[in-house]
MIDOSE-1310 file (N, C-alpha, C; in nm, 2 decimals, decimal comma, always signed):
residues 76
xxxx	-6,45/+3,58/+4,42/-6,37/+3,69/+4,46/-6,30/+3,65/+4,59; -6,17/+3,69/+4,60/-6,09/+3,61/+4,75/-6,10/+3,74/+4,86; -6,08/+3,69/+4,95/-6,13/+3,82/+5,07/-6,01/+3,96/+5,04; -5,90/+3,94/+5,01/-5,82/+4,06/+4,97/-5,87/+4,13/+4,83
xxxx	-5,92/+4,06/+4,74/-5,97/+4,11/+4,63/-6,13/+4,20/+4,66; -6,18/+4,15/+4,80/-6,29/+4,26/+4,81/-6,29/+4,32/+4,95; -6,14/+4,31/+5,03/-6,09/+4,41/+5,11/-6,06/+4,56/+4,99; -6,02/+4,53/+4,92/-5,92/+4,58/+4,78/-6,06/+4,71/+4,78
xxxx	-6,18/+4,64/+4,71/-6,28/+4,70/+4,61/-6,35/+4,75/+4,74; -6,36/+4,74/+4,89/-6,45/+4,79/+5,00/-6,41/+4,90/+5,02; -6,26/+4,93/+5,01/-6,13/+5,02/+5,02/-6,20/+5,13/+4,92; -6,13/+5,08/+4,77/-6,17/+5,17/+4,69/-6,31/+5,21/+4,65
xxxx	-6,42/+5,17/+4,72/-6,57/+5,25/+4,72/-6,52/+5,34/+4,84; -6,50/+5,33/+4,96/-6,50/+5,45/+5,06/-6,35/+5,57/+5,00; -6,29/+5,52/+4,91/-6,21/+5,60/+4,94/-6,29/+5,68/+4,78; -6,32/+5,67/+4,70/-6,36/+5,74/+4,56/-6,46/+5,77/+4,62
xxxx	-6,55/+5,76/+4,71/-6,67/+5,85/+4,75/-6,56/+5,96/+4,87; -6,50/+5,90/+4,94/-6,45/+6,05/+4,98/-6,39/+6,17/+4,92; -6,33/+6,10/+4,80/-6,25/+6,20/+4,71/-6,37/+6,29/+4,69; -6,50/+6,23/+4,60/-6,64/+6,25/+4,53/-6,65/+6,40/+4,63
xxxx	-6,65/+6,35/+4,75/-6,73/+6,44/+4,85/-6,62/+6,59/+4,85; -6,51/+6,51/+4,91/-6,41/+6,65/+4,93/-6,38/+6,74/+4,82; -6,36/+6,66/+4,68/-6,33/+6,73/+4,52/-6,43/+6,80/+4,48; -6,58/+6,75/+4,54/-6,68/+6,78/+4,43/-6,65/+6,72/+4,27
xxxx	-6,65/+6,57/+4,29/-6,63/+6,53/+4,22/-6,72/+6,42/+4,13; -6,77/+6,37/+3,97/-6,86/+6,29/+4,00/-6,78/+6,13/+3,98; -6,87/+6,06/+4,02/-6,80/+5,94/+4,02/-6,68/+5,88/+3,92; -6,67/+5,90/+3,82/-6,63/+5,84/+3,71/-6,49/+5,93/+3,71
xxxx	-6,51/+6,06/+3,73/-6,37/+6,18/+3,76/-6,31/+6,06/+3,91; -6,36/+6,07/+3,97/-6,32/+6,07/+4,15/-6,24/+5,94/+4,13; -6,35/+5,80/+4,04/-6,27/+5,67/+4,00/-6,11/+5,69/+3,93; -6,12/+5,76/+3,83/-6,01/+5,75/+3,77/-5,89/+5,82/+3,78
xxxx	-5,91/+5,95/+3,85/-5,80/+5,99/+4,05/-5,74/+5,84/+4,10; -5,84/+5,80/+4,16/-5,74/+5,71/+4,21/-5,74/+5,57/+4,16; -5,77/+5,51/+4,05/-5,75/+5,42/+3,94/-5,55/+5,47/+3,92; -5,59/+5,60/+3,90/-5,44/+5,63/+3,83/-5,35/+5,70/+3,93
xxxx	-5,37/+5,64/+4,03/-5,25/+5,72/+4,14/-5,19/+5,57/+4,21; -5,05/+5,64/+4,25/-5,00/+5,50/+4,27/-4,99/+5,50/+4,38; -5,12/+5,53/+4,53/-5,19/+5,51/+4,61/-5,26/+5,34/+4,55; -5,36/+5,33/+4,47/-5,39/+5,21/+4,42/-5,36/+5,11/+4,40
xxxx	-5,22/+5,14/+4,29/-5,13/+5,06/+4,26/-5,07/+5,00/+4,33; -5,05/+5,03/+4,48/-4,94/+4,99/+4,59/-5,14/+4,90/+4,70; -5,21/+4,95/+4,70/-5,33/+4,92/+4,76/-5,35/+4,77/+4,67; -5,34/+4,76/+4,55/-5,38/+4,68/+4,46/-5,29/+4,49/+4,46
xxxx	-5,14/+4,60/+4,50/-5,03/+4,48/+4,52/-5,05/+4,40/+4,64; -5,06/+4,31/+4,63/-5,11/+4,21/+4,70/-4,95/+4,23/+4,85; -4,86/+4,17/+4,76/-4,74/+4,18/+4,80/-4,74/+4,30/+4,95; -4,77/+4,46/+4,90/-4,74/+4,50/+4,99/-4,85/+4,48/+5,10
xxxx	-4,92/+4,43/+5,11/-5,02/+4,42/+5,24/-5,11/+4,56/+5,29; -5,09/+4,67/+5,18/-5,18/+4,76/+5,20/-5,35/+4,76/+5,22; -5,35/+4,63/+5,12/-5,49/+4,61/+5,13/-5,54/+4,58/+5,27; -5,50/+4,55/+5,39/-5,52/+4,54/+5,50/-5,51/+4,60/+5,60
xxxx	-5,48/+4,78/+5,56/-5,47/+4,91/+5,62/-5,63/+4,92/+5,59; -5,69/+5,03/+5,76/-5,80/+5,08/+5,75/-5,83/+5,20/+5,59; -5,94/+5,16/+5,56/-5,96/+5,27/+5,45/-5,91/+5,41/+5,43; -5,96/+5,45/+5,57/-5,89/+5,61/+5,58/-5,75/+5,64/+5,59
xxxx	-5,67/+5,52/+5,62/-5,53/+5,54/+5,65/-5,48/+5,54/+5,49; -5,52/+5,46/+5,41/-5,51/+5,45/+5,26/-5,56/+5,56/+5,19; -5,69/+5,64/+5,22/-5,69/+5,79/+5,15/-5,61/+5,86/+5,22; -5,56/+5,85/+5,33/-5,41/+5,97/+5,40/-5,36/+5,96/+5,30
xxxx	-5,27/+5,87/+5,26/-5,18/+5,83/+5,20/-5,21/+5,87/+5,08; -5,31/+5,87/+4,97/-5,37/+5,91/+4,86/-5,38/+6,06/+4,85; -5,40/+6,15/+4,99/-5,40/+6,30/+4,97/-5,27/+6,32/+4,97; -5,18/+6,22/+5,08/-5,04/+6,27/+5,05/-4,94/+6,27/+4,98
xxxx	-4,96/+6,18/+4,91/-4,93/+6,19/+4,71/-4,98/+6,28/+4,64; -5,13/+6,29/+4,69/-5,20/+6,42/+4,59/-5,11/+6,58/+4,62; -5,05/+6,56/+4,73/-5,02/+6,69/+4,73/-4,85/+6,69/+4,75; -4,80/+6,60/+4,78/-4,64/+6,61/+4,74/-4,61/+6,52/+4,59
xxxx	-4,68/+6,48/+4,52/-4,72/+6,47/+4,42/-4,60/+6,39/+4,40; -4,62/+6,28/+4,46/-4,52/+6,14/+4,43/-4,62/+6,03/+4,61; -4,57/+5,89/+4,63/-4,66/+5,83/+4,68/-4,56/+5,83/+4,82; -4,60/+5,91/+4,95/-4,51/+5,93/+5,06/-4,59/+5,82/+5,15
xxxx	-4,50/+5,75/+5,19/-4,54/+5,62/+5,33/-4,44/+5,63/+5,42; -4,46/+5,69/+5,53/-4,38/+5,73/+5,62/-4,37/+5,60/+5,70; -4,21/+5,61/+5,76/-4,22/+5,52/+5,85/-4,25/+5,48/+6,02; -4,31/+5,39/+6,09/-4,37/+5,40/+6,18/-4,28/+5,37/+6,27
């Protein structure tokens, strides 16, 4: 496994347990939230370097889609 591939998967355990916690959700629901949001998709792409944002900046970003319901990355 290459260190972005388990930056990637350290990411997606804290962030599917926060969903878990804030949703009341069980794991397998909470995984497949963000499996299928294109929070992940963009987290996933090597290319954009998201995998190297702190975890919680990456679930901001995953609520903020969850709720303007498209994937918003503001610029800094």
């Amino acid at each position: 496994m290459t260190k972005a591939e388990m930056l990637i998967e350290y990411t997606t355990q804290d962030i599917v347990s926060w969903i878990m916690e804030e949703q009341h959700l069980g794991m397998e629901e909470a995984l497949a939230q963000f499996y299928s949001s294109k929070t992940f998709e963009k987290l996933a792409d090597l290319e954009t370097g998201l995998y190297l944002d702190a975890p919680l900046s990456v679930y901001c970003l995953y609520r903020d889609e969850q709720v303007a319901g498209k994937f918003v990355q503001n610029e800094i």
